[in-house]
mmCIF file of the C-alpha atoms, coordinates in Angstrom:
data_MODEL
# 
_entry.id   MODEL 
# 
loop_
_atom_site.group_PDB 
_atom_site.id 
_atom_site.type_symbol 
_atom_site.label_atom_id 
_atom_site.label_alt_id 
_atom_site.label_comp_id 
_atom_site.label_asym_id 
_atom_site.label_entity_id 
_atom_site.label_seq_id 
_atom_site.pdbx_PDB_ins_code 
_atom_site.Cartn_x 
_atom_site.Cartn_y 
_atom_site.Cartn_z 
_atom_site.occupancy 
_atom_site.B_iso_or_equiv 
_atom_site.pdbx_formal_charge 
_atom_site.auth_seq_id 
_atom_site.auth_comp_id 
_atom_site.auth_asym_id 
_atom_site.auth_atom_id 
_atom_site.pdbx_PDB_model_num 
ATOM 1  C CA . UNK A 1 1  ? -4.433  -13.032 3.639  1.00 0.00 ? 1  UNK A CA 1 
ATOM 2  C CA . UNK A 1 2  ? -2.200  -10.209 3.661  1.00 0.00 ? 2  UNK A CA 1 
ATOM 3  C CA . UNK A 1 3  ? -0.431  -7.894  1.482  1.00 0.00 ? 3  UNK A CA 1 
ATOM 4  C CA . UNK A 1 4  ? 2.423   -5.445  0.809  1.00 0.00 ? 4  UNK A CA 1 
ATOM 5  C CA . UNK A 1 5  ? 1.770   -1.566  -0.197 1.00 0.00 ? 5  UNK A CA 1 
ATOM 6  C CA . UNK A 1 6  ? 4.767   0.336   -1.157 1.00 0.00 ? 6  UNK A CA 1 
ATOM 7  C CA . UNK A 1 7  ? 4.646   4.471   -1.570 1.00 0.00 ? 7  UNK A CA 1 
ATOM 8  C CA . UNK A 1 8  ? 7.680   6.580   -3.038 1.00 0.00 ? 8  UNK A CA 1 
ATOM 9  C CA . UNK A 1 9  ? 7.452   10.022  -3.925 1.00 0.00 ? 9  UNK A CA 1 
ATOM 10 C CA . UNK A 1 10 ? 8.051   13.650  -3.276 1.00 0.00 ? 10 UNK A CA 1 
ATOM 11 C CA . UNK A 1 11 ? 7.574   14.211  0.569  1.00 0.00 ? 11 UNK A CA 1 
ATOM 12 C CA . UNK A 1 12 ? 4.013   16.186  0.935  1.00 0.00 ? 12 UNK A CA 1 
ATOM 13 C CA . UNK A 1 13 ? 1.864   16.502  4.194  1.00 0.00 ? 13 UNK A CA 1 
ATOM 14 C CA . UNK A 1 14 ? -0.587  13.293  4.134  1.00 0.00 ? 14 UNK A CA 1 
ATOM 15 C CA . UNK A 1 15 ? 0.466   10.663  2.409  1.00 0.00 ? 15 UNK A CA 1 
ATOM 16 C CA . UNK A 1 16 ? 0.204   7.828   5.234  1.00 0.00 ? 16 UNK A CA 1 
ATOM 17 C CA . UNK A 1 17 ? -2.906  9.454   6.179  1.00 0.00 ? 17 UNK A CA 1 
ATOM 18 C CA . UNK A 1 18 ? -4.764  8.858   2.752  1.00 0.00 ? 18 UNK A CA 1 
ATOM 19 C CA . UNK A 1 19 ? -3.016  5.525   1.665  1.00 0.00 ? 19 UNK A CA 1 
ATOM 20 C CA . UNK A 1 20 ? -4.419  4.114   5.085  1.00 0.00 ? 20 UNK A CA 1 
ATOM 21 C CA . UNK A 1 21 ? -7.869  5.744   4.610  1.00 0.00 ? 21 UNK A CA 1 
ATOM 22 C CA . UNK A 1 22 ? -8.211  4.398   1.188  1.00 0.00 ? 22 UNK A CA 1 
ATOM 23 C CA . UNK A 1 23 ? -7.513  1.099   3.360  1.00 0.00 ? 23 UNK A CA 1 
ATOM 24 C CA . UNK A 1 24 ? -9.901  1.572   5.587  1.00 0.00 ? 24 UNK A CA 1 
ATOM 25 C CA . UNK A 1 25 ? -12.732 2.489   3.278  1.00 0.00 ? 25 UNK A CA 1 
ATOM 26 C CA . UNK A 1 26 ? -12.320 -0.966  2.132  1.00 0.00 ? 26 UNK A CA 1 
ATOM 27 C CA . UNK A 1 27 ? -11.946 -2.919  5.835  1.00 0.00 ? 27 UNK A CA 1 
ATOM 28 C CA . UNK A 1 28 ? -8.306  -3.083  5.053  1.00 0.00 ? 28 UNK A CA 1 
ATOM 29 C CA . UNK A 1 29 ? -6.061  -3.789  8.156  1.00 0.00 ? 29 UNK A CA 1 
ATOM 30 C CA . UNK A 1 30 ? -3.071  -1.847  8.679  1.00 0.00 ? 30 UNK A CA 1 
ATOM 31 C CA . UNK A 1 31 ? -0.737  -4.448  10.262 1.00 0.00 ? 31 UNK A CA 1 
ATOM 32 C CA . UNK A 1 32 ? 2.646   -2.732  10.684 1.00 0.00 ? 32 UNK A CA 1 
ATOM 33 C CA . UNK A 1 33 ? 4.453   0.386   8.572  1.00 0.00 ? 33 UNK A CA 1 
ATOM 34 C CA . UNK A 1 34 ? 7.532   1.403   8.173  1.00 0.00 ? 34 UNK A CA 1 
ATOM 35 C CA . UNK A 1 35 ? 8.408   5.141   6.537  1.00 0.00 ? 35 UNK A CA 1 
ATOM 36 C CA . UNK A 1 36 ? 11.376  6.786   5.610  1.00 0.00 ? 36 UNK A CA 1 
ATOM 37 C CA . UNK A 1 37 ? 11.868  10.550  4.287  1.00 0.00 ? 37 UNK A CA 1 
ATOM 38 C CA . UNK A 1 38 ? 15.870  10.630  2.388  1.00 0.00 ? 38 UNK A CA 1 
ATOM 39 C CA . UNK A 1 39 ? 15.964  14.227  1.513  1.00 0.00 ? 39 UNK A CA 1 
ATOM 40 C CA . UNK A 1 40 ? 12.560  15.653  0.367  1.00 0.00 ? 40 UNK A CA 1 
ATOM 41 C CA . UNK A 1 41 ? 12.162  11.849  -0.840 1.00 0.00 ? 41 UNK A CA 1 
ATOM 42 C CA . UNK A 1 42 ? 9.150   10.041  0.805  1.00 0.00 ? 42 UNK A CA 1 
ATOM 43 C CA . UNK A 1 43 ? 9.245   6.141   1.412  1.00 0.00 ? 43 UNK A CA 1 
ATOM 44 C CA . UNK A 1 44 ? 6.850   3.861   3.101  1.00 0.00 ? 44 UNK A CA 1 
ATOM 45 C CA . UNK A 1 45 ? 5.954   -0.160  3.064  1.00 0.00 ? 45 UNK A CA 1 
ATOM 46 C CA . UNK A 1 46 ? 2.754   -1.282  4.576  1.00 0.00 ? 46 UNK A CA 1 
ATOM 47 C CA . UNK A 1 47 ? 1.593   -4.625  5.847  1.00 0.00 ? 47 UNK A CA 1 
ATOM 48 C CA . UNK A 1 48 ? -1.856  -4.853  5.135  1.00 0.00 ? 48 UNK A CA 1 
ATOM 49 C CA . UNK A 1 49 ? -4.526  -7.517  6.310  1.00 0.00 ? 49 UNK A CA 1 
ATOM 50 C CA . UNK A 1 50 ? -7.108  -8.406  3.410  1.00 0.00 ? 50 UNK A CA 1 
ATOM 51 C CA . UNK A 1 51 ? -9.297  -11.029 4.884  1.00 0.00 ? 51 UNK A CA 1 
ATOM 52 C CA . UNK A 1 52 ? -11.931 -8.505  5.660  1.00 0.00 ? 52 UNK A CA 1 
ATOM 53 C CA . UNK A 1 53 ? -11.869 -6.709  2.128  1.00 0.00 ? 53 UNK A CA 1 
ATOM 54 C CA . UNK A 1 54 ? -15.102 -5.403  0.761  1.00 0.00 ? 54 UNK A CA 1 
ATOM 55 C CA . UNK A 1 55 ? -13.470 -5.315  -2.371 1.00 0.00 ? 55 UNK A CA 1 
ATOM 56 C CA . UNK A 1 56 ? -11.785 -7.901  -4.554 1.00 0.00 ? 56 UNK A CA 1 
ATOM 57 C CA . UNK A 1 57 ? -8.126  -7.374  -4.310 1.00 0.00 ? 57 UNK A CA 1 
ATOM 58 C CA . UNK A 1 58 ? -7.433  -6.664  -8.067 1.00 0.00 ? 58 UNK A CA 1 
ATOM 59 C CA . UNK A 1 59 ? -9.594  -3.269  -7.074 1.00 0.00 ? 59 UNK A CA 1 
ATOM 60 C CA . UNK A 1 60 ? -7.539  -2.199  -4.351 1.00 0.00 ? 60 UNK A CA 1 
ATOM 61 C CA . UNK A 1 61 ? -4.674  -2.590  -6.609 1.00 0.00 ? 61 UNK A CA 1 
ATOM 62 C CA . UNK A 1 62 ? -6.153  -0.410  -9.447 1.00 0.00 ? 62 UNK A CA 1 
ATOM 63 C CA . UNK A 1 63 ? -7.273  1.892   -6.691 1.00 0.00 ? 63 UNK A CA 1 
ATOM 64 C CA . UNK A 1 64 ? -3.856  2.034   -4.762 1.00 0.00 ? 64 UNK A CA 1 
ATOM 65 C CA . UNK A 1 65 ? -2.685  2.908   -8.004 1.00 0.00 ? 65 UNK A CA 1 
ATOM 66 C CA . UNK A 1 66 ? -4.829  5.940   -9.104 1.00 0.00 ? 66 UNK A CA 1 
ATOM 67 C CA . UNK A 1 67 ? -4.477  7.364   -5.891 1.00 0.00 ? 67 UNK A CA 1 
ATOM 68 C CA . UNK A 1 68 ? -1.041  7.431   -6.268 1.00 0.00 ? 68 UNK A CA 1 
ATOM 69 C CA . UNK A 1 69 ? -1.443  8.596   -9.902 1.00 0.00 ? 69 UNK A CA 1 
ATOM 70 C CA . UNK A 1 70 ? -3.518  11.567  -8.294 1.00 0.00 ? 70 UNK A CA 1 
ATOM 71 C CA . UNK A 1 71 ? -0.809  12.601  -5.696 1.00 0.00 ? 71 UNK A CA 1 
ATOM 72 C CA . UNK A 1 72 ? 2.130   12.458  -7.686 1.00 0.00 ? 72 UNK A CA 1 
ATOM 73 C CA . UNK A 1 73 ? 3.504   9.092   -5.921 1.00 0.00 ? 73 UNK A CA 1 
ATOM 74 C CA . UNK A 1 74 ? 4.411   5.303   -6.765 1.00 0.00 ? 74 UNK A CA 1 
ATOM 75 C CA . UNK A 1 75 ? 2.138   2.962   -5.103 1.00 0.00 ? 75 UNK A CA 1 
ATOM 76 C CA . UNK A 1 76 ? 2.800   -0.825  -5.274 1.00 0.00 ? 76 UNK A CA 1 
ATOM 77 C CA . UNK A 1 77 ? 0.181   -3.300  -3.585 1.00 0.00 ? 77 UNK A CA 1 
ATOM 78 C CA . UNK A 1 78 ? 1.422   -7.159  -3.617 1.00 0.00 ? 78 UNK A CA 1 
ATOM 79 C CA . UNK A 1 79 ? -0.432  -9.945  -2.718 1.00 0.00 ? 79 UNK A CA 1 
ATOM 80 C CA . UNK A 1 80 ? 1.807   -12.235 -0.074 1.00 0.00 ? 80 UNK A CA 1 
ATOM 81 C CA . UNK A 1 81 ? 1.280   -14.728 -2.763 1.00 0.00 ? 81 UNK A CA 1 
ATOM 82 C CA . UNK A 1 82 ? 3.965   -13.374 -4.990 1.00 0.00 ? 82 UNK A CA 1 
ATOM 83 C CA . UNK A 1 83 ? 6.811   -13.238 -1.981 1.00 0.00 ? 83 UNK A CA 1 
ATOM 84 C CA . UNK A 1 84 ? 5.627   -16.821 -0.719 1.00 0.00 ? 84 UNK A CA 1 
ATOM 85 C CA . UNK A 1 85 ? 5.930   -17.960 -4.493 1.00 0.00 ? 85 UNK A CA 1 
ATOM 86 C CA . UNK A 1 86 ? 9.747   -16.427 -4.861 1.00 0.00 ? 86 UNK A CA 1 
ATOM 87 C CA . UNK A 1 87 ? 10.737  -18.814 -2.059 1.00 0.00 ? 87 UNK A CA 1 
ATOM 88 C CA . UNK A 1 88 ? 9.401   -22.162 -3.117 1.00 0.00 ? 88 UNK A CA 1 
ATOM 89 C CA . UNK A 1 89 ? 11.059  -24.680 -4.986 1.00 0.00 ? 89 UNK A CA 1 
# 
């Protein structure tokens, strides 16, 4: 199972660094990221592996959530559920 993490915010030293430690904490698998910085304007999508979660994925959300809460960012996690969903029938 995978999922999507999105991050927007002001740009600041660290971000990628404790988005993907708050993954790993949990045995969550960075797959691939992509980042952009537009201005002083920091964007970033991650594809994340879940299988090997030690936590049930309704915590990483809340979790993904504070943290950005705590650093002044936005930060979306998504089950692939939801994007498989918008393309069936």
């Amino acid at each position: 199972m995978r999922a999507v993490i999105t991050v927007v915010g002001k740009d600041a030293v660290g971000i990628l660094a404790k988005v993907s430690g708050r993954c790993s904490d949990h045995r969550v698998n960075v797959i691939e990221v992509t980042q952009s910085i537009i201005q002083d304007m920091f964007a970033m999508i991650m594809m994340v592996d879940i299988s090997a979660s030690t936590i049930p994925f309704t915590e990483l959300v809340d979790e993904m959530t504070a943290l950005g809460e705590e650093n002044g960012l936005v930060i979306h996690c998504m089950h692939e559920d939801i994007f498989n969903a918008m393309h069936t029938i």
